[in-house]
C-alpha positions, 0 to 999 in steps of 0.5 A: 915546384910549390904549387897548391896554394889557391887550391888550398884557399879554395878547400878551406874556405867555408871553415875560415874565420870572416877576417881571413877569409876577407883575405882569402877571397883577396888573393884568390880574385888577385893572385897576380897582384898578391905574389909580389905584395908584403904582408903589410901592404897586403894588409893595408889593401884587405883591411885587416891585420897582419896577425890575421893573414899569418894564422891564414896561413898557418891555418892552411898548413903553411910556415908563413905567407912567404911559403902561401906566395911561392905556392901561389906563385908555383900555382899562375906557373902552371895554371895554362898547362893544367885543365879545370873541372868541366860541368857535367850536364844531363843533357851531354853526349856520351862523348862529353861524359867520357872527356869530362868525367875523366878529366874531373878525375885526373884534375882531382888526382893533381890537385890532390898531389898539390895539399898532401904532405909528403911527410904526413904520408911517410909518417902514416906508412911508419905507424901503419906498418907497425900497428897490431891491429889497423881499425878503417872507418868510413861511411856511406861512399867513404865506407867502400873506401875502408873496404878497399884498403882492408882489401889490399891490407888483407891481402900482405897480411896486416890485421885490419878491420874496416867498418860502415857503420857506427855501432860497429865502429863504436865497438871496435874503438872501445878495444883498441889500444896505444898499439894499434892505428884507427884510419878515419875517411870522411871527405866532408870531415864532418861526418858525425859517426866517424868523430864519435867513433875516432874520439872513442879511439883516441881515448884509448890511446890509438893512432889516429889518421884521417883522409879528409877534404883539405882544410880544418874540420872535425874529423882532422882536427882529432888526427895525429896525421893528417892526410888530405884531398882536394876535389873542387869540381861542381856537377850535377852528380849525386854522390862522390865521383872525382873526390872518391878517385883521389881518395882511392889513389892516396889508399894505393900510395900508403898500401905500397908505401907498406908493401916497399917496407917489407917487400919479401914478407908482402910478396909471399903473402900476396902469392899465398892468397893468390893460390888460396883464392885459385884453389877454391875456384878450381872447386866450383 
């Protein structure tokens, strides 16, 4: 089933234009009512164009506001079966941290499935699997992203390098090329270095892909792929929780989306580094 529309209204909402994002907060307090609206009558009750309510929905990725209503739609079909973001308070039990932080992380991971395009991940996994060098850029939580996925792409052999911070990544774009991907992650999508360091990049001819929160934003707006995250939880956490889960889960779907692609090649390398590492810890 469609599904994802509210979620994406919701994760694009700061980044819409005042007109549609009139419309925008329309259908999210009515979307019962918005399903089975025309686009005129749509526009005739949010008082603005219909111009206005098909760039919103372009702007979320969509063909047209007949695709945003199935989406929706598919949203109200499922909304008594899924859970929400449940708050996390200083003050909880331990048993409330356990049931909540969890549910925050798998609610994370299905809202994510719902805005990540199926063939924006096949495309990443094809240019990945080609490159001469993969060049991972993150910063702060976003960095231990990047290293994650140059520790899994290490491990089958592909040429990776992950860098934290912007001298390093402003070095490694200057020498990139037309055969090789740069995979920027910044769940903000606004994250300074990491649009310096991608535009660096992207001069040089490299194939850029981004990880961001869904919506436009600079960092996504410099990608040839987009990949997208949704986390729309609000607690009282200080850094990255549910949001890091789902970006952690889309790295594992491209590692072995590229694992699929050259099975053999991949498992050789894998027991390979495997015995390397167990040698060496036979000599401790």
């Amino acid at each position: 089933m469609m599904n994802g529309g509210l979620i994406s209204i919701q994760e694009s909402m700061a980044s819409l234009k005042p007109s549609e994002r009139k419309v925008a907060e329309y259908i999210v307090n009515r979307p019962e009512e918005v399903i089975n609206l025309s686009i005129q009558k749509l526009a005739h009750r949010t008082e603005v164009s219909e111009a206005t309510i098909i760039r919103l929905s372009r702007t979320l990725n969509y063909k047209g506001f007949q695709e945003l209503k199935l989406r929706i739609a598919g949203d109200l079909a499922t909304k008594h079966s899924s859970n929400s973001y449940q708050e996390i308070s200083i003050d909880g039990t331990v048993d409330s941290f356990i049931a909540n932080i969890s549910n925050n992380n798998i609610q994370s991971i299905n809202d994510t499935l719902s805005v990540l395009s199926r063939d924006e991940v096949e495309k990443a996994i094809e240019v990945l699997g080609k490159a001469r060098k993969i060049a991972l850029y993150g910063i702060g939580a976003s960095g231990l992203i990047a290293q994650d996925f140059k520790q899994k792409l290490s491990r089958i052999n592909r040429w990776c390098e992950a860098a934290t911070d912007y001298d390093t990544q402003g070095t490694i774009s200057a020498n990139l090329s037309e055969e090789d991907v740069v995979f920027g992650i910044s769940y903000s999508g606004q994250t300074n270095d990491i649009i310096q360091s991608l535009s660096i990049a992207k001069e040089n001819g490299a194939t850029v892909i981004t990880l961001t929160k869904y919506g436009t934003n600079p960092v996504s707006q410099l990608a040839d792929i987009k990949l997208f995250t949704s986390s729309l939880e609000k607690s009282i956490r200080s850094g990255a929780m549910s949001s890091r889960i789902s970006q952690l889960n889309v790295i594992d779907i491209l590692y072995v989306g590229l694992t699929s692609r050259s099975y053999s090649d991949s498992v050789a390398a894998l027991e390979r580094t495997r015995k390397a590492l167990e040698d060496a810890k036979k000599h401790v």
